[in-house]
N, C-alpha and C positions, 0 to 999 in steps of 0.2 A: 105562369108562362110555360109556352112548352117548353125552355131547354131545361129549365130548373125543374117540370116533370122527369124530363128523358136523364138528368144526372141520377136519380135516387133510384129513378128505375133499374140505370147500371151498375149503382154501389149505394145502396144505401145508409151502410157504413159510412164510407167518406162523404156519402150526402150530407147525414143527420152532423158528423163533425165537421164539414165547412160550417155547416147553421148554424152550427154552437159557438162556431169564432165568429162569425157576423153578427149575432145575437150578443155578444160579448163585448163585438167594439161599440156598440150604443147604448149599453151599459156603462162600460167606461168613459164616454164621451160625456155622458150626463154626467159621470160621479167628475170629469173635470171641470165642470164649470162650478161644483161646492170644494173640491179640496183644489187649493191654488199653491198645493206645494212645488217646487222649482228640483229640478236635479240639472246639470248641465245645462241653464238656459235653456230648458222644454221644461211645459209641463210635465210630472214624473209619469203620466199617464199616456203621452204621447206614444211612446217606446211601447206600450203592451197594445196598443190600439193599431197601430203600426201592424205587428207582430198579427194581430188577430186577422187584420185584412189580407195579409201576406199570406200565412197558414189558410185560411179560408178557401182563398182564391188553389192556392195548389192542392187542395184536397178536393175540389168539385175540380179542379185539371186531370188528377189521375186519376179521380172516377171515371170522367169519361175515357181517357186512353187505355187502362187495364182493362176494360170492355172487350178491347179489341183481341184481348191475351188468350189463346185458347185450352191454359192447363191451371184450371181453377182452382186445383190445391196450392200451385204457389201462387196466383195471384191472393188465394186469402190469406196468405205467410204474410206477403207484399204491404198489403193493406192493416193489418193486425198491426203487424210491425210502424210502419207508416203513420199509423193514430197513438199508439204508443210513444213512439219519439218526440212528437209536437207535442203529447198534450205533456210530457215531459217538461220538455223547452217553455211551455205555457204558464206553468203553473211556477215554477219557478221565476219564470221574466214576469206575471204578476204578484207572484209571493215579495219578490223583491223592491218591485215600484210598490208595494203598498208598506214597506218597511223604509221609505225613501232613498234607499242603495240602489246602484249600477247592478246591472245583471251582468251585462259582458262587462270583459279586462277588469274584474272588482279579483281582487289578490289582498284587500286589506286587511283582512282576518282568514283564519283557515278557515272556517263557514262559507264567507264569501269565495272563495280560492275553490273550494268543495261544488260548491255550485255550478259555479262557471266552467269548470272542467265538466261534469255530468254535462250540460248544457252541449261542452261541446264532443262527447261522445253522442250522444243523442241525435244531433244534427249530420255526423260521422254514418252512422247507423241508418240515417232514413237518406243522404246521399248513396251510399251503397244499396237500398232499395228502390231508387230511379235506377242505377246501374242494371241491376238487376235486369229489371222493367224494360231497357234498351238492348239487353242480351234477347231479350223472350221476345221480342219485337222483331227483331232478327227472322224469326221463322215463321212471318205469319204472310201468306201471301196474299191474302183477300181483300187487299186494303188499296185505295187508287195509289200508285207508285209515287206520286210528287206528293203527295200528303203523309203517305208512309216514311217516306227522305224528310218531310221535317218536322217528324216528332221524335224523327231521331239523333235531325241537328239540333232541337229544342232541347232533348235530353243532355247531349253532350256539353251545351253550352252550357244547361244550368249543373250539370258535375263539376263542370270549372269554376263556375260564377260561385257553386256553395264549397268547395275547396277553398277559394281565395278568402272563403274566412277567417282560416286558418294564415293568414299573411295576418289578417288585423289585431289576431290574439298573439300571433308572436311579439306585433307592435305595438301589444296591450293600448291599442287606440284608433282609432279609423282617419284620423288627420295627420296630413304629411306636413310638417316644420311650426306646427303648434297642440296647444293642448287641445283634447276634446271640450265641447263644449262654449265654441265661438258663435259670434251671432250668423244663425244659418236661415236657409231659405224655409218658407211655410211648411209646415207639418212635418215634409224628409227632414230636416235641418240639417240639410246637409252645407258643411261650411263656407261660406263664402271667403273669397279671399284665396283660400286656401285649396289644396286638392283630397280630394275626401274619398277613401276607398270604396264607403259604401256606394260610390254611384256606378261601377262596373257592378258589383253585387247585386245592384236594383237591374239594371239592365242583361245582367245574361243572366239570371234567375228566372227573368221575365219571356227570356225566349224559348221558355216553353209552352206560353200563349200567345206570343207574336208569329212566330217562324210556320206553325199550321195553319193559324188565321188567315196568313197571306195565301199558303198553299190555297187551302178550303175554296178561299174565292178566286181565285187569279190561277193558280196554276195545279190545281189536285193532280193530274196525270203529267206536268209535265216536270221531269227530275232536275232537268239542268238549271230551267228559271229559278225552283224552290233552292239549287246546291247555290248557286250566287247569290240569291236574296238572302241565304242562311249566311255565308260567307261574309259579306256585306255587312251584317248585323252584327257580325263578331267583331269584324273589325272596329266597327264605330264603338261599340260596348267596351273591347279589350281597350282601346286606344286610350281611353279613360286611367286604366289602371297601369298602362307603359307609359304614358305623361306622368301618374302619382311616382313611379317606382325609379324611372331615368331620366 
């Protein structure tokens, strides 16, 4: 298809590495229907298959957005770094589901404790490279202004959305007034019953694909409809994590 031409054409790098994590989750999809091992009530492969679609998906996003960046030496800092830190985080959240341990909040041994912290340097490190990304963004005027405004509320919101990790590992758990690992909704398993952090995480993560999408079609030149519809987005996303938190 053309967009999947036009992403490699922009970065071939984070092209061939989305492909790798998409190629990855259908890998793991097949090895879960022969290992039926359980971790928290998911299968233990849920978690990396997850992870590979998530990584996937934001590596053909910032393909196409660095495109737009016009000082190619730090976009290839950007990027380098960028592939680096996921296939970090990767390799480790499957080293781990194949050893049938937690990746995140695992403290049970100092191996697992070792991990988890990299993990969450790592994830530290390619947040500061969307930062980045939204600085150099800043100076590029050739872009239509209402779609320019929301790759930069897209950014902003996923700096916040992937900071708020950092609330779930202090909480060493993502469920608010029970343990991880309750019966949750299809594939997110996120808990029922109960209020579950990762579903602000899923949603302002994601408003780096939503927030221009809208622009793209609805509003590319126009700033104010994109700042509301971005505003809008946040709220509904945030609202999630100010019901888990008060």
């Amino acid at each position: 298809m053309k967009i999947f031409r036009e992403i490699f054409k922009r970065s071939r790098a984070l092209g061939w590495f989305g492909l790798l994590n998409f190629v990855t989750f259908f890998i793991l999809l097949i090895l879960s229907f022969y290992d039926d091992r359980m971790l928290l009530g998911a299968n233990i492969w849920h978690k990396p298959m997850k992870f590979c679609l998530s990584i996937g998906t934001f590596s053909w996003t910032m393909a196409w957005y660095l495109y737009y960046l016009s000082q190619p030496r730090k976009v290839q800092t950007i990027k380098i770094v960028i592939i680096l830190m996921l296939l970090i985080e990767q390799v480790i959240i499957i080293g781990q589901a194949s050893r049938g341990e937690m990746s995140h909040f695992n403290i049970t041994t100092a191996f697992n404790a070792m991990l988890f912290n990299i993990m969450g340097i790592a994830i530290f490190v390619n947040t500061l490279m969307v930062f980045w990304s939204f600085r150099l963004l800043k100076n590029e005027e050739h872009l239509p202004v209402g779609y320019k405004r929301s790759i930069q509320l897209g950014m902003l919101i996923f700096i916040i959305a992937s900071l708020q990790g950092f609330v779930m590992a202090a909480n060493l758990g993502h469920t608010i007034g029970a343990p991880d690992g309750l019966e949750g909704i299809f594939f997110l398993n996120w808990a029922k019953g109960f209020i579950d952090l990762r579903v602000f995480h899923f949603f302002g993560l994601h408003a780096l694909q939503v927030i221009p999408i809208f622009a793209w079609i609805f509003a590319k030149n126009n700033v104010k409809a994109v700042t509301i519809f971005g505003i809008l987005y946040f709220i509904f996303s945030f609202g999630t994590l100010w019901i888990a938190l008060f």
